[in-house]
C-alpha positions in Angstrom: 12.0 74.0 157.5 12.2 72.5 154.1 9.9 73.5 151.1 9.0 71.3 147.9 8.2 73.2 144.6 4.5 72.4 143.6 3.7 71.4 140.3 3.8 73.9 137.9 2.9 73.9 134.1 4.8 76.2 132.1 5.0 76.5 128.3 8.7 76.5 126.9 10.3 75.9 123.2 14.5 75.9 123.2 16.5 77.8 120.8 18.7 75.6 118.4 20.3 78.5 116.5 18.3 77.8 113.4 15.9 80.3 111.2 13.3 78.2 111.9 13.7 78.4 115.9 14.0 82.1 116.1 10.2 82.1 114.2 9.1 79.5 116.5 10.7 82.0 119.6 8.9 84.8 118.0 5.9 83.9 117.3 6.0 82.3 121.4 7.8 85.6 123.4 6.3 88.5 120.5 7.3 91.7 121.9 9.4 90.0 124.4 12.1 88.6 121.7 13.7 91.7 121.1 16.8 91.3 119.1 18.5 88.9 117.5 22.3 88.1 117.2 23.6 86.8 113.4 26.9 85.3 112.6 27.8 83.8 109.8 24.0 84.3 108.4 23.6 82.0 111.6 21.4 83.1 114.9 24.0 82.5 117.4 21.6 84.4 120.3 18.9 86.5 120.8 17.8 88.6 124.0 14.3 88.5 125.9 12.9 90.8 128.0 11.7 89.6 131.3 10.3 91.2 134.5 13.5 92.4 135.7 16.4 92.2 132.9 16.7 91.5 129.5 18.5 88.0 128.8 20.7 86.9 126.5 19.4 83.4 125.2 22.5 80.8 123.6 22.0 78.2 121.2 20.1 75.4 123.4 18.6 77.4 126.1 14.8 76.8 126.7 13.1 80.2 126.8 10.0 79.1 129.7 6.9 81.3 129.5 5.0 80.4 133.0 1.2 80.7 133.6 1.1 84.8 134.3 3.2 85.0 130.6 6.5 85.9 132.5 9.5 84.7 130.8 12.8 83.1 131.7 15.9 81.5 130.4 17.1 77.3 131.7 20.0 76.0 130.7 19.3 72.4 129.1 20.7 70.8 132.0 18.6 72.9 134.4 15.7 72.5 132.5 15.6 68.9 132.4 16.2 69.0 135.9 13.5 70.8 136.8 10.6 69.8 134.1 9.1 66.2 132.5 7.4 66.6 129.2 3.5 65.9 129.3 3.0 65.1 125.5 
């Protein structure tokens, strides 16, 4: 048997590695961000907490919160695989 994915929205910002991301990823994940990783003065990564795991999340991951608030990490290329923008 084969299975297609129903649609699904799901809210999701991506971390660029700048000061201004990391407050964007706070403010979205709050208690879920849980550290950040400087080099440099730069954010090179930070880790979120998710159901299972924390992950560690690299400059251009998208950080997906779906609709019970659990969180995951997509690569850019999976992400755009998987999800169209609505705005």
């Amino acid at each position: 048997m084969k299975y297609v994915k129903k649609p699904l929205e799901v809210e999701a910002i991506q971390f660029t590695g700048t000061n201004e991301s990391l407050k964007e990823i706070e403010d979205f994940a709050k208690e879920n961000c849980t550290s950040a990783e400087f080099q440099g003065g730069k954010v090179i990564g930070l880790s979120i907490r998710t159901l299972e795991i924390n992950l560690y999340a690299s400059i251009g991951d998208f950080v997906v919160k779906d609709i019970d608030g659990n969180f995951s990490l997509l690569s850019p290329r999976v992400f755009e695989k998987i999800y169209d923008l609505l705005n």
